[in-house]
N, C-alpha and C positions, 0 to 999 in steps of 0.2 A: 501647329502653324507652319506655314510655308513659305518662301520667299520669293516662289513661281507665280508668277502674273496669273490672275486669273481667267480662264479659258471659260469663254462661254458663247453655244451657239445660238444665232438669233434668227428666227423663221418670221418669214417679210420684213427681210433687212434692204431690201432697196425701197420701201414704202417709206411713210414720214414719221411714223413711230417708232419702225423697227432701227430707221438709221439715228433718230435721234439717240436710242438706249446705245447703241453702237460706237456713239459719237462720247457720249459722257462713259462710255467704258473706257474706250480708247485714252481721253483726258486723264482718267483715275488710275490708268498703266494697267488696265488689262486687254485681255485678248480676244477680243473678239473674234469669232466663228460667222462670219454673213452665208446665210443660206437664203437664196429667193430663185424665185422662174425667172426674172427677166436681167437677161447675159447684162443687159446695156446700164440698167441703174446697178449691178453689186460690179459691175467696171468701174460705173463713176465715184460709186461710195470708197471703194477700197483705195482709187486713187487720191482720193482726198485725204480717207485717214493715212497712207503712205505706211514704212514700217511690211513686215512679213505679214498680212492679213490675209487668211484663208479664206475663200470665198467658192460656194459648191451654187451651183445653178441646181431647183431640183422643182418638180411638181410633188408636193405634198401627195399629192391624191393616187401616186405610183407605189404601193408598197415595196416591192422590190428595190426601186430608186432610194427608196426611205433608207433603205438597210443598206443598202451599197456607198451613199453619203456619210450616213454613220460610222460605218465602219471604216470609211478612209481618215475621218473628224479622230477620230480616237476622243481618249479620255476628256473630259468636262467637266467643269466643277458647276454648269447649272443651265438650262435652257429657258429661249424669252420665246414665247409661241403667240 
């Protein structure tokens, strides 16, 4: 066991799903990871949850970008796709 919030990235985190998981992480003290394409909703979501929230703009369908997001993300304890 740990006493590190947990870290988790969420793919369409500016959509209504992805923000809602996002939303009740955040509540429960963890840390959410917002990954999505569009700059303007993971702007609006992160300002809402406030706090250090890391937020990667990415096209899924880029593999290069895949890996280049990831690898800035570092470590995770679980991904919402």
């Amino acid at each position: 066991m740990t006493d590190r919030p947990m870290r988790v990235a969420i793919t369409g985190a500016a959509g209504a799903l992805g923000a809602a998981v996002a939303r009740l992480l955040a509540r429960r003290g963890g840390q959410p990871v917002l990954i999505d394409r569009s700059v303007e909703g993971l702007r609006d979501l992160r300002s809402e949850l406030g706090g250090k929230i890391q937020a990667e703009t990415l096209n899924i369908l880029d593999p290069e970008a895949v890996a280049a997001v990831f690898d800035r993300i570092g470590p995770l304890d679980a991904l919402v796709n």
